[in-house]
N, C-alpha and C positions, 0 to 999 in steps of 0.2 A: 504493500500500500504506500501510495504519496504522500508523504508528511504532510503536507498542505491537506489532505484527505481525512489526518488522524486528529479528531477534533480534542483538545485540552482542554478542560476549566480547571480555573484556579481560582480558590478563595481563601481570602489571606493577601489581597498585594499593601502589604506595608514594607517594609525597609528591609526586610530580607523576602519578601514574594515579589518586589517590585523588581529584583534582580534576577528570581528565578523565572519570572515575566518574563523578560527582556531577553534573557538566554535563550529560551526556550524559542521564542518569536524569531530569534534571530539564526538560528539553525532549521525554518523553514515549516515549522509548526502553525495549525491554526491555533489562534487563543481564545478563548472565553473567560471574562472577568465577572467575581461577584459584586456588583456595586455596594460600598461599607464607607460608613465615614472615615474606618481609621485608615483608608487605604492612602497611598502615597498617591501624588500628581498621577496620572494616568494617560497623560495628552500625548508622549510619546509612542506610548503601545498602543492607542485607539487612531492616532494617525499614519501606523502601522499595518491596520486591521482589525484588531483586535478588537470584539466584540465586547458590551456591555450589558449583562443581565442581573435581573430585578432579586429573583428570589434562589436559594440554596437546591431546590427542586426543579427550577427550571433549567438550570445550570447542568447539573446532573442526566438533565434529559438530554440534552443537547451535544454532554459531551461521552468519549468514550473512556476517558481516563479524566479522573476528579484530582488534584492537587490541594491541600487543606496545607495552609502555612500559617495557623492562628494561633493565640499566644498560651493556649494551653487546655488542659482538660474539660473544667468549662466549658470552653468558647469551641473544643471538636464536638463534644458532643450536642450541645445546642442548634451548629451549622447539621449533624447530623440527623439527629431527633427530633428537630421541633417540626411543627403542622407543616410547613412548605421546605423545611430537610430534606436533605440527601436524599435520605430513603424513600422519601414519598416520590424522585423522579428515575430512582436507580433501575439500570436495566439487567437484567441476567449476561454475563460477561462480564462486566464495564468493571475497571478496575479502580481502587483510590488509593492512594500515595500518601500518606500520613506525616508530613516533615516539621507539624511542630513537636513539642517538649510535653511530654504528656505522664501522667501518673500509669503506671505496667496495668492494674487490675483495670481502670476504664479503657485502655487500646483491647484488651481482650475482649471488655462488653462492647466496645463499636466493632471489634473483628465479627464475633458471632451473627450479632445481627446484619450485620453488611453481609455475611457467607450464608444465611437464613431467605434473604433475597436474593443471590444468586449471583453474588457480585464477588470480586476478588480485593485482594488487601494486600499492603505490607506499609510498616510504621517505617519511615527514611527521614528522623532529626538530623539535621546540620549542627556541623560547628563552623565555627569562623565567623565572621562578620557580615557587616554590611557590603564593605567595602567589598571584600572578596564576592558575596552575590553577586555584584552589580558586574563584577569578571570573571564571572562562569566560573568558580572554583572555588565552590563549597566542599565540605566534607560533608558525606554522608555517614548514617549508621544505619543498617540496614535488617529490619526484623522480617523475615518471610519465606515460602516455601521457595529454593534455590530456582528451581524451573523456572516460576514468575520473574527473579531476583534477575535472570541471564534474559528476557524478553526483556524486558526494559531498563537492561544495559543501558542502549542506545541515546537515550530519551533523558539518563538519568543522567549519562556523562555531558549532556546539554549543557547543565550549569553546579555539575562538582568535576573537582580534580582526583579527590582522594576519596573511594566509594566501597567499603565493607560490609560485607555478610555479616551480622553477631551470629545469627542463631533463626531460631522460628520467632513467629510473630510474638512480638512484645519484646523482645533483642534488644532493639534497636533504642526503644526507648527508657530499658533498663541500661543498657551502656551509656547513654547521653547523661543520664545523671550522674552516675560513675563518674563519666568525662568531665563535667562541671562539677561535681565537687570536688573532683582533682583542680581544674580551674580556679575556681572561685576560693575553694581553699587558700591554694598558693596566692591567688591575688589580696587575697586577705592578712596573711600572713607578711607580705612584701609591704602592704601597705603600713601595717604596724611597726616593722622594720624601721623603715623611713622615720615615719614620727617619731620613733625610740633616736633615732642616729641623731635628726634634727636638736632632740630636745638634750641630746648629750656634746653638740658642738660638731657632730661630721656632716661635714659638706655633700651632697645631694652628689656631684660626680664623683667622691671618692667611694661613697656605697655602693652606686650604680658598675667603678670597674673592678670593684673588689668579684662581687658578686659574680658580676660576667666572666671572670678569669676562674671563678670557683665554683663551689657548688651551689649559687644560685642563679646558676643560667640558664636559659631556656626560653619560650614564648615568651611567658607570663612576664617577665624581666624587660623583654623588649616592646611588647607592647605598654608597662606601665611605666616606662624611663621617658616617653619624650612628654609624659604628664610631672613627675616628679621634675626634672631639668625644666622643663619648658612653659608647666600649664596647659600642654596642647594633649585634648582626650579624644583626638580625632579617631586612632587608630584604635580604639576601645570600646563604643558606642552601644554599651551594655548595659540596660540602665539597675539600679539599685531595687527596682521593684521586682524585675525578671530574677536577680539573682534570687532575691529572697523567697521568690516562688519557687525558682528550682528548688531552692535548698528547702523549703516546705515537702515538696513530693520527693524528694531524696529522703525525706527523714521518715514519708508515708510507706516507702517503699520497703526502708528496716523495717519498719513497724510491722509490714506484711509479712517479712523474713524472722519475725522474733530476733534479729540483731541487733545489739545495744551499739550505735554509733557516736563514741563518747568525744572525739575530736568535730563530726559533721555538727553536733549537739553545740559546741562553744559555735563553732563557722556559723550556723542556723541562727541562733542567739544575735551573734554581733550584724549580722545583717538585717536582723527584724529593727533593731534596735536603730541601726543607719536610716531603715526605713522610713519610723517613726520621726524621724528628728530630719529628713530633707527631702526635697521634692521629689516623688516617685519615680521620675525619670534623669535624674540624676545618673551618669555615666558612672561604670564603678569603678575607674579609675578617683573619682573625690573621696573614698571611703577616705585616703588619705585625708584630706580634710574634716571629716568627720574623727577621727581617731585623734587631730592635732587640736581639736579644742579644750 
């Protein structure tokens, strides 16, 4: 079939769907968007082609692969289950592509019911950023039966670089937590760093090449130095609310396993509390700020 032929919706174009938009559009795919307030500017995909639809259901009808890029448990199941939902346009086949950040035990209740209709699955969270969206190279984490996993190689390499199997369905979005509390940890940790260095008299570049030359190098380091040195949270654009959501369903997600997670417990803690005390969208590169008052 011609790409142009194989119709996509996607619901979710905020600041990381607006890149998987854009990818995707731009390697020869039709698109269909869900119309949402929080979606980003839209004028260059719609003067592309790219289609504009009313309801989660009619979206659904129209395409043969559904893309959900929404900020989390909540907000899939809702686009799924509510009166004009997914399911009420799903057809027998039609696959959905699950890439946001979701709680393991509700990706199993939207799997069931989406393969009760006739429809196919697999949960694919990203890492990376915005920034990286907007240039086709995301990371995927990928929960599904391999078969499906190898058909939509193609489709998926659109707009990631780096694209792994975990496991079967629910994989994908039990590793993404894993992966951001490994994250968010270390960012946490770095950021308290700093504030500890500042308040003891070391200078902001003598931490940052200690670090780098030693064992605190790595991402986390280089994306929160040009905020430490510079005040620029460009390359960071996570904001303070999403971590601490993550790190809410990370903590749901022990709680499922009966494992006591006594370091995610302090990391969970200090972000609720960041929460509380700055504006929700707050990059989490300022925890540092939060930590230095």
């Amino acid at each position: 079939m011609n790409k142009a032929d194989l119709p996509i919706g996607i619901v979710g174009v905020g600041l990381m769907g607006h890149g998987i938009a854009r990818s995707i559009q731009q390697h020869g795919y039709s698109i269909s968007l869900l119309e949402h307030a929080g979606n980003q500017p839209l004028d260059d995909l719609l003067e592309k082609g790219a289609e504009l639809v009313q309801t989660p259901a009619d979206l659904a009808a129209a395409s043969e692969i559904i893309i959900i890029c929404v900020t989390g448990s909540p907000e899939v199941e809702q686009v799924v289950f509510a009166e004009d939902g997914i399911l009420q346009g799903i057809q027998p086949g039609n696959i959905v592509i699950d890439c946001s950040t979701a709680i393991p035990a509700s990706t199993l209740k939207v799997y069931q019911a989406l393969s009760e209709a006739g429809a196919r699955y697999i949960d694919a969270p990203m890492t990376r950023t915005p920034r990286e969206a907007e240039e086709g190279r995301l990371n995927l984490i990928v929960g599904g039966d391999p078969v499906l996993f190898d058909s939509l190689l193609p489709l998926l390499q659109c707009f990631a670089e780096n694209i792994t199997l975990a496991g079967a369905v629910g994989s994908g979005h039990q590793m993404k937590l894993l992966h951001n509390f490994v994250s968010l940890g270390f960012s946490a940790l770095l950021a308290e760093a700093t504030a500890s260095a500042r308040r003891a008299g070391i200078e902001d570049e003598v931490l940052i090449e200690v670090l780098a030359k030693g064992g605190g190098g790595g991402v986390i380091l280089q994306r929160l130095a040009p905020y430490i040195q510079q005040g620029d949270d460009s390359g960071f654009r996570f904001s303070i609310a999403n971590a601490a959501k993550d790190m809410g369903y990370y903590q749901e997600m022990l709680a499922s396993m009966d494992f006591d997670g006594s370091i995610a417990n302090v990391v969970n803690d200090l972000y609720q509390r960041a929460l509380a005390d700055t504006p929700a969208q707050t990059p989490v590169p300022r925890l540092l700020d939060f930590l230095s008052q």
